[in-house]
N, C-alpha and C positions, 0 to 999 in steps of 0.2 A: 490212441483210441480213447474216448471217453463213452462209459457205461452209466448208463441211468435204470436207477433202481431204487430202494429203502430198505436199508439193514434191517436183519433182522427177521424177514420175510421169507416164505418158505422157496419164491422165485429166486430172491436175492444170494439165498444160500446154496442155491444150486449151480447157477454163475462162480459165485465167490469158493466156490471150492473146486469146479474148473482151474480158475486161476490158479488158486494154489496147486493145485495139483500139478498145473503147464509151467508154473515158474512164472507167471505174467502178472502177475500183482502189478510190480513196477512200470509195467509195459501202460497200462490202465489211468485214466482220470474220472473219480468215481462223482457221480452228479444225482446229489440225493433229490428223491422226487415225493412231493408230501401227496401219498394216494389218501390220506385222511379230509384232505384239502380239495381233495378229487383234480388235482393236479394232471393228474396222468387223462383226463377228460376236457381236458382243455385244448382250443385251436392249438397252440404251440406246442404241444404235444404230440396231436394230434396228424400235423404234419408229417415228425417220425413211423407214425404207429397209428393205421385209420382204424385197429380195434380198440387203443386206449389204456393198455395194459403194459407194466414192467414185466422183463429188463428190454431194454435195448440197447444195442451197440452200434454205437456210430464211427465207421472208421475214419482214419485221417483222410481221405480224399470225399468225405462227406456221404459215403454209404450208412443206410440203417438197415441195420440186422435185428431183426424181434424176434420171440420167440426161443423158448431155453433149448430146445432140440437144436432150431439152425445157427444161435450162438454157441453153444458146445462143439459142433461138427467144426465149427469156422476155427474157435482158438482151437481145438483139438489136433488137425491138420496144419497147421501153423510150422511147427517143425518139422512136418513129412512124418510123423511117427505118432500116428493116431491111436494112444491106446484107451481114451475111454470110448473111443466112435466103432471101434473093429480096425484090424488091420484087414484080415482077409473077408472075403463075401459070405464066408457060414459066420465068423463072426459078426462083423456089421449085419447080418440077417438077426441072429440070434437077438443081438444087443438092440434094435430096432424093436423089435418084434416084443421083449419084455422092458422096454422103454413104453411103448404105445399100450400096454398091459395095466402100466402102472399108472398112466394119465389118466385112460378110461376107467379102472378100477377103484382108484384111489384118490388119487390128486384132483379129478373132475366131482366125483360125491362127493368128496369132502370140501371141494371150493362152494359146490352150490348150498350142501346143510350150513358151510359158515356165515353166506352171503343171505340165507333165507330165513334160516332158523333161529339164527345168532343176531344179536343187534350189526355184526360186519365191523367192516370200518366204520360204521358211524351214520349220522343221517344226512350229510351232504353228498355221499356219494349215492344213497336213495333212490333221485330221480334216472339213475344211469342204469337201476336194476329192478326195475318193472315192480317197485313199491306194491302198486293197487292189485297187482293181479291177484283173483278170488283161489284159493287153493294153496297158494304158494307156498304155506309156513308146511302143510300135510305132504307136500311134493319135497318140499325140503329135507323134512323129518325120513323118509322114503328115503331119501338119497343118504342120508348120514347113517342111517341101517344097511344100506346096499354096501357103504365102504367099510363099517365094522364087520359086514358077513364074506365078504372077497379078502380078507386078512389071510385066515387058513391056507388059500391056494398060494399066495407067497411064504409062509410055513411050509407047506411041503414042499414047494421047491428048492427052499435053503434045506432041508433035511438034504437034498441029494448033490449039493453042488455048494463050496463058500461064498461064491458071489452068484450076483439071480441072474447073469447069462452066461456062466460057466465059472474058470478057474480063476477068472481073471477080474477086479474091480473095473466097473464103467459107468457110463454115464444112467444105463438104468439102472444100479445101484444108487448114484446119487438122487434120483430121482424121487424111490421110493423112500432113501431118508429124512427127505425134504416131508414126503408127503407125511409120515407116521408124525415126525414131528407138526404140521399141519393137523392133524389128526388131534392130537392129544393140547394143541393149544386153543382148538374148537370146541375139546369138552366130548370130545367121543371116545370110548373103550378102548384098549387094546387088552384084549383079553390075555390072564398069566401062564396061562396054558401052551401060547404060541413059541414054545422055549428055542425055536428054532430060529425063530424071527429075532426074539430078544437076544441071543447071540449071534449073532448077524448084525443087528443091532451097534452090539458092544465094539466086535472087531472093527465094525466103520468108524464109529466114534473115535477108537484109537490110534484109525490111519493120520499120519501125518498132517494131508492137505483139509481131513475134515477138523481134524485138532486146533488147526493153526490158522484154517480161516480169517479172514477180514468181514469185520460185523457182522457177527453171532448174534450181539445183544440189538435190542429195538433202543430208536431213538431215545433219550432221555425226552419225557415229556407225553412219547406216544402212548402210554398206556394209561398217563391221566388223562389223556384229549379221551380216548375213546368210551373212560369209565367218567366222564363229563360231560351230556350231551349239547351241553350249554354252551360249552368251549368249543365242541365239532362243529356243532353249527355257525362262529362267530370266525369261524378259519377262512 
């Protein structure tokens, strides 16, 4: 299987600790894709993936899998023993159900406030995200408030359970790690008060597969491209 993605990113780490978590690192041929370069908006890209966007999985008979939900379900299932997907149907219900919670709550505000509000990637990827339109930095700002005030409700739900669809760590827990870190590398709050989230938090960070991940760190290089807008454009 080869996965196309960019360390480092809050998609890429959601993958990559799949992996780790299923034992498939090795399984894996990892194919870095420059989204600064708007790479991933390219015809050959484009091919795999007609929205344009990381990760994807290409399996050895030339199948493309997009999408970190139906990438997850696929390696997840892999050995017959699905445990970040549900094994049973209140589980996969439950884990679906605060998976789709945390895309709409979190990981969706917080992509639009970074892509709108925030310089983004950079200015070559620009024309792929509606530049001109009038409003958009005041609709952005909106959105990056609506994901710092939806934090609370996953506070209280880790008050009543260690992981946010029950006893058990899964793919919407990884989910939500992705996004808080998403969150806090955008330049949005998390407020100290959320003590429930922040332990929650901590015990993730400590699990094994999120410790031991493959590319944590962003490319070398990428965070001068993006704080040079001279260099983003000449990519």
């Amino acid at each position: 299987m080869r996965l196309y993605d960019r360390q480092g990113t809050p998609n890429a780490a959601r993958i990559r600790i799949v992996l780790a978590e299923k034992g498939l690192d090795d399984a894996v041929e990892f194919a870095t894709v420059d989204l600064i370069a708007a790479e991933q908006k390219q015809p050959a890209f484009l091919k795999m993936n007609p929205i344009g966007k990381t990760p994807v999985l290409v399996l050895d008979d030339g199948l493309c899998i997009s999408e970190s939900t139906a990438i997850t379900e696929y390696l997840d299932n892999l050995d017959g023993n699905p445990t970040l997907t549900g094994r049973t149907p209140r589980e996969k219900a439950l884990i679906h159900m605060m998976q789709r919670r945390v895309e709409m709550m979190l990981l969706e505000t917080v992509d639009d406030y970074f892509h709108y509000a925030t310089p983004g990637l950079g200015p070559v990827l620009k024309p792929w995200r509606m530049p001109d339109w009038a409003g958009a930095r005041d609709w952005a700002e909106r959105r990056g408030a609506m994901a710092v005030a939806n934090l609370p409700y996953f506070d209280e739900m880790l008050r009543e359970r260690p992981f946010l669809a029950g006893e058990h760590f899964s793919m919407a827990d990884i989910s939500l790690f992705a996004g808080l870190a998403f969150a806090k590398a955008a330049g949005l709050p998390i407020a100290p008060e959320l003590t429930a989230l922040a332990q929650w938090r901590a015990r993730v960070e400590a699990l094994p597969a999120v410790k031991n991940r493959s590319g944590q760190e962003l490319l070398a290089g990428d965070l001068t491209r993006l704080s040079t807008p001279a260099e983003s454009t000449a990519t």
